[in-house]
N, C-alpha and C positions, 0 to 999 in steps of 0.2 A: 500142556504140550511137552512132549521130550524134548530133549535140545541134544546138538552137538555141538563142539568147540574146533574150531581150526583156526592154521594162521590163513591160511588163504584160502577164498570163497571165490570158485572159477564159474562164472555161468554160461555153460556152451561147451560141450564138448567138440566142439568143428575140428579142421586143422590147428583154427589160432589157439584154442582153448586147452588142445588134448599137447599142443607144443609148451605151453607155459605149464602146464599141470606138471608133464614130467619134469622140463628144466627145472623147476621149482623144487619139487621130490628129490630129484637128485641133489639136491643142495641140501637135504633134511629136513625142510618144513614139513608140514602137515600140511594137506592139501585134499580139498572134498572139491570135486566137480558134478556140476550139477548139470545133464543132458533132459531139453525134456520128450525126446523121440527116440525111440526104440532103435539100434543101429541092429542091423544094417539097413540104409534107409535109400532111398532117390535122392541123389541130389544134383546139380549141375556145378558146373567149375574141373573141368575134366583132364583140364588139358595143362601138365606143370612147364615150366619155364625151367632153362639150364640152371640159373640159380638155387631153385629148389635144392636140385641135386648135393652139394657140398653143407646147405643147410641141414637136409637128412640124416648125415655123414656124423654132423656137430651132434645133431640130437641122437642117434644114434640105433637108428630104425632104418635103415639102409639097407641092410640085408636082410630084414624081414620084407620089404617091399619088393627086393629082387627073386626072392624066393614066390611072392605074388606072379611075376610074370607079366610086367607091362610091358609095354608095346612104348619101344625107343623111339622117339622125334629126332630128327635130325635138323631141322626147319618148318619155315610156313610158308604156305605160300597163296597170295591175294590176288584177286582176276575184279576185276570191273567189266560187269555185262556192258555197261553203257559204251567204253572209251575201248575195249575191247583188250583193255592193258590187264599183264599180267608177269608177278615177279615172283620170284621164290628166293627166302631167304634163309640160305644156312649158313647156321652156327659156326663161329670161328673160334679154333683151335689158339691154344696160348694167351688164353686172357684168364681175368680170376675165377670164370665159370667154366665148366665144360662145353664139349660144342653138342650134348645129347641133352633131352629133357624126357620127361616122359607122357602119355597117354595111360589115364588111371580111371578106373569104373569108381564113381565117389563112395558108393556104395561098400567098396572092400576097403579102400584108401584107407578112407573115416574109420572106418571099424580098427584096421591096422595102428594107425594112430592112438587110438585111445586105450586099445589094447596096452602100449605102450607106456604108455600115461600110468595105468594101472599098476602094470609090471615091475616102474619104477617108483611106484609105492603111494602113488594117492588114489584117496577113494574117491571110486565113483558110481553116482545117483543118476538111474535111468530106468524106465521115465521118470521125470520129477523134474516137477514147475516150482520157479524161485517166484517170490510174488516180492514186492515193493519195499526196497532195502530203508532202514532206519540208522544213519550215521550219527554217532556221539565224540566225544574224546577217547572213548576208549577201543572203539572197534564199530563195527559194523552188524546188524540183526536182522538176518532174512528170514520171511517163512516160507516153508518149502511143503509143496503136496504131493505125494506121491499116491497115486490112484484112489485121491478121498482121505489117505491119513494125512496129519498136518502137523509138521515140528517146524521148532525152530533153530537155526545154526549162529552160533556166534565164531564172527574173525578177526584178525586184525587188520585183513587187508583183503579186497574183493577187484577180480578180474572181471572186467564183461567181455566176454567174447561171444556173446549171445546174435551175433551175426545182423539180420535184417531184422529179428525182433526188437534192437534197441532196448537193452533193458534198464540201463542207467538213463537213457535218450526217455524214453515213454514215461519215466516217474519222477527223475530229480532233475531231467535236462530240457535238451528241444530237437528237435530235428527240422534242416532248414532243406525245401526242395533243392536241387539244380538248376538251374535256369535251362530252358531248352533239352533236356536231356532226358525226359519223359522218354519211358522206350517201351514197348509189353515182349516178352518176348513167349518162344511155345517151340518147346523142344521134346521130342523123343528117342528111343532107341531103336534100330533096325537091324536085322540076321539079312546078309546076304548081299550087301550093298557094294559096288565096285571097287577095288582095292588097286590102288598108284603099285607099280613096278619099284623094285628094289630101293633105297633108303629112303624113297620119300613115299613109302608104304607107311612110314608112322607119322610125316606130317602132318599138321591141322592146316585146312583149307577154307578160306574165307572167301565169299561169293558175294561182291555189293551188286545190289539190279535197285531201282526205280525206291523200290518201298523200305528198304533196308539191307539188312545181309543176310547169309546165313555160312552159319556154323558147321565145319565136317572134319569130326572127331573118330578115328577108329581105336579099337582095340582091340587089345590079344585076341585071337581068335576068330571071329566071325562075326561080331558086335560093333556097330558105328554109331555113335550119337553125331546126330541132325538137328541144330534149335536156328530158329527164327527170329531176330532182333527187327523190331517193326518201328518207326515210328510212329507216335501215339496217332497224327492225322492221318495214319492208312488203318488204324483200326473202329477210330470214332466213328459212331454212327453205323459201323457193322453188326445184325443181328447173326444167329444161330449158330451151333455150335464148335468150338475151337478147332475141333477134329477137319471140319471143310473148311476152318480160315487156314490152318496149316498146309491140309492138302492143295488148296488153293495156290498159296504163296508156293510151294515149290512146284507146280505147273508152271509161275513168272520164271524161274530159275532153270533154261534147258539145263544147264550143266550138272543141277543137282538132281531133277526129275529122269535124267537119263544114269546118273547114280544110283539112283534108289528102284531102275525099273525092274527091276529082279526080285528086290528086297521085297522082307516078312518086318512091319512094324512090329515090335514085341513086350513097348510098353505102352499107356495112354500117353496121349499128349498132354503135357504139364504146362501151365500158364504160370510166371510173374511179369507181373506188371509196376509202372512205378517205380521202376528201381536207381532212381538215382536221388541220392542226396548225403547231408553232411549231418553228424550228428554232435551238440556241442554240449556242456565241454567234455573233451577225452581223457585229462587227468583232475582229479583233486584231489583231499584231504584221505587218505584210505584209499583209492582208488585209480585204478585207468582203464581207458578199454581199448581195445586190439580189434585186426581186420576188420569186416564187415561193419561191427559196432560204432566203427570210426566214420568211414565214409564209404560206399558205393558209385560210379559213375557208370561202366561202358566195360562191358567185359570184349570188346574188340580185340586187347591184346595178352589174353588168356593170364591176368599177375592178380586173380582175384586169391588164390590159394596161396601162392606166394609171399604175396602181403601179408595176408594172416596169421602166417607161421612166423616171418621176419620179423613181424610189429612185436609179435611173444618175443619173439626172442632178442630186440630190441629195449622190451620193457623188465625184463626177468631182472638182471644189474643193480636198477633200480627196485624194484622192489626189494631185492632181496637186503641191500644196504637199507632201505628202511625199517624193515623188521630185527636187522641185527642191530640197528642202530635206537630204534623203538623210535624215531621221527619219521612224520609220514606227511609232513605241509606239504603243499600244492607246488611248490617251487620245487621240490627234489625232482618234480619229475617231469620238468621242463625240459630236461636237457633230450629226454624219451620224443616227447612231443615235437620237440624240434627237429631231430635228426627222422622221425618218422615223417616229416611233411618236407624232407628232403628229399628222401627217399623215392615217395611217389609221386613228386612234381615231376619229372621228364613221364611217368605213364598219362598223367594229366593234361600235361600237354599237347602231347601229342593224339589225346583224345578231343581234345577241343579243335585242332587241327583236322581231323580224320575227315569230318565230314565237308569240306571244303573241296569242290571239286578242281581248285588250282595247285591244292596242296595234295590231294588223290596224286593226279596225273605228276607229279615231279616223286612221288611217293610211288609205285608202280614204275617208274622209270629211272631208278636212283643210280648216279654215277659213284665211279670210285674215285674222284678227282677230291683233294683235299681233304680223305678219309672219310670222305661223308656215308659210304656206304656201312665199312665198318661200324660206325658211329650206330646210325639206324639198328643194325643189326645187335648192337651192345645195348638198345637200351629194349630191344624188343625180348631178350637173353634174360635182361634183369640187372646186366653188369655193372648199371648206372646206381644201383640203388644207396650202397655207402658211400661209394665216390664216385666224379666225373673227374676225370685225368684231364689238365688241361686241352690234350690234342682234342679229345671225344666233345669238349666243350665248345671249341671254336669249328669244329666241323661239326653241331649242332647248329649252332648259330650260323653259316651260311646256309645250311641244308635250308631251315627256314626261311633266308634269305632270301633265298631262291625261287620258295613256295610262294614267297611274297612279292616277288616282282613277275611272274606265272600269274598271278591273281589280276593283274592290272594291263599284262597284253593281254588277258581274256576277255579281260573287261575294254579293252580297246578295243576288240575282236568282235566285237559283240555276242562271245559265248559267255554261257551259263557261268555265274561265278557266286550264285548265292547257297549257304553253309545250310544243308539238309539241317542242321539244329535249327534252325531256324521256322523247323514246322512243330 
């Protein structure tokens, strides 16, 4: 088999992958990224978060995106069929994020990105499947097919950013479920669907009813993505085809069904299912993995693309001192690990909270008494992910305070208080 040599082996060209390929490049490694689907491709995670924005900026594809033409977010905003609550949350001006995010078709994103990647000087393999890595002391041995031919690459050092495939997870690690947080979801795209009046034209709109939520993404143009988060017990035991379980599910949702009644669906309906868990471990000897690779839970507050690009860019530092350094032990890249599981504990959080109907209703009803509104608002932004400023930290902590004693008149009340995870 032919071989190639690099210092760094990215597998995934996603956001996370095609972010650390270029940050990488741009520092003068050599860098081969390994994609194994053709871009431009379907994909979901549509929706970026303010943070994104100034990370774009860092990497430095910023204005190739704007020359794309997405579709500004100003806010989101959440409606509960049941309790009939409903907020909208925009972004505040004067913190370390903007108060805009964007609405992105992943389809061009991704393409964008990796373009990027390339531009700043590494290569990249697509299609081409990484198969099952062999680490030594000295580097790392993948073999890679690309439509039936088969080489091998050596590096010194290997990214996974291989998303839900788990590629260091499936061969030298584990991946552990979520507890409770089985979800299937089945999302597509529609021409024609009803469009909110002036800035909150580009919000994303979350719709919880009975069986779950759903998702309502526009973009530029005339294009809205629509996905369906279900709980695995409202689809167990359902036969025939996704197409009537979708259409289905937004007949339960007036507010989406009267959204869509105009609308031309204009892709199939896409199914994942299963998608929550952790995958361990994320760094060792030669290695770490980034976004998806790491963990998936609840894309309820749209920081799945976020993640992805900040863990790259989180982890690049370290990599790159250990290539210049030629030490690559498991310890160096602790310090990655650590601040990455800081990071995402307030989205954690407050996904474990989500589905809690005491913590809904104080969440749809949020006051501005002791910053707590701001607070919610910075972490739904991203603002939280390097640092939590003490203020945002103690008006976190009564916000759920709050949720918490919400939980125990309801349950005095004799109202529903038990946690949809729970099915």
């Amino acid at each position: 088999m032919t071989g190639r040599r690099c210092d760094v082996l990215v597998v995934g060209g996603g956001p996370g992958g095609s972010t650390a390929a270029a940050l990488l490049a741009q520092k003068d490694f050599s860098v081969l990224v390994v994609e194994r689907e053709s871009f431009p491709r379907f994909h979901i995670g549509e929706s970026l978060l303010p943070a994104n924005v100034p990370l774009l900026d860092r990497l430095g594809v910023h204005d190739a995106l704007r020359k794309a033409g997405p579709l500004v977010k100003y806010g989101a905003t959440f409606y509960d069929q049941e309790s009939d609550h409903e907020h909208t949350f925009y972004f505040m001006r004067g913190r370390s994020v903007p108060n805009y995010g964007y609405q992105v078709q992943r389809a061009e994103f991704d393409s964008i990105l990796l373009e990027h990647a390339r531009s700043s000087g590494a290569e990249v393999l697509q299609p081409a499947t990484a198969e099952r890595p062999t680490f030594d002391d000295d580097g790392v041995t993948v073999t890679l097919d690309e439509a039936g031919a088969r080489s091998e690459v050596r590096a010194r050092f290997l990214v996974d950013a291989s998303g839900r495939d788990g590629f260091l997870a499936s061969s030298i690690g584990r991946r552990e479920r979520v507890p409770n947080l089985g979800k299937v979801a089945l999302f597509a795209h529609h021409r024609g669907a009803t469009r909110a009046a002036g800035i909150d034209e580009g919000n994303i709109r979350i719709f919880i009813f009975p069986d779950g939520w759903f998702w309502w993404i526009p973009f530029a143009g005339d294009v809205t993505s629509v996905g369906c988060v279900l709980h695995a017990k409202t689809v167990r035991g359902r036969d025939g085809a996704i197409d009537a379980l979708y259409e289905g599910m937004i007949a339960r949702v007036p507010r989406v069904a009267e959204g869509l009644h105009a609308a031309t669906r204009v892709t199939p309906v896409h199914r994942a299912a299963n998608f929550a868990y952790v995958n361990r471990p994320i760094v060792g000897d030669r290695f770490v993995s980034i976004g998806d690779a790491v963990a998936f839970v609840d894309p309820i507050f749209s920081a799945g693309v976020y993640i992805a690009m900040q863990s790259a860019e989180l982890a690049v530092p370290a990599i790159a001192r250990a290539l210049r350094t030629n030490r690559f032990a498991t310890k160096r890249f602790r310090d990655y690990e650590r601040d990455l599981a800081f990071g995402i504990r307030p989205f954690f959080q407050f996904i474990e909270r989500y589905y809690e109907p005491a913590f809904l209703e104080i969440f749809l009803r949020p006051r501005s008494f002791l910053g707590m509104l701001d607070a919610v608002t910075g972490v739904l932004a991203g603002a939280a992910f390097h640092r939590m400023p003490w203020r945002m930290r103690v008006s976190l902590n009564v916000f759920f305070t709050i949720a918490r004693i919400n939980y125990w008149v309801r349950r005095l009340q004799g109202r529903p208080v038990e946690s949809r995870l729970e099915w």
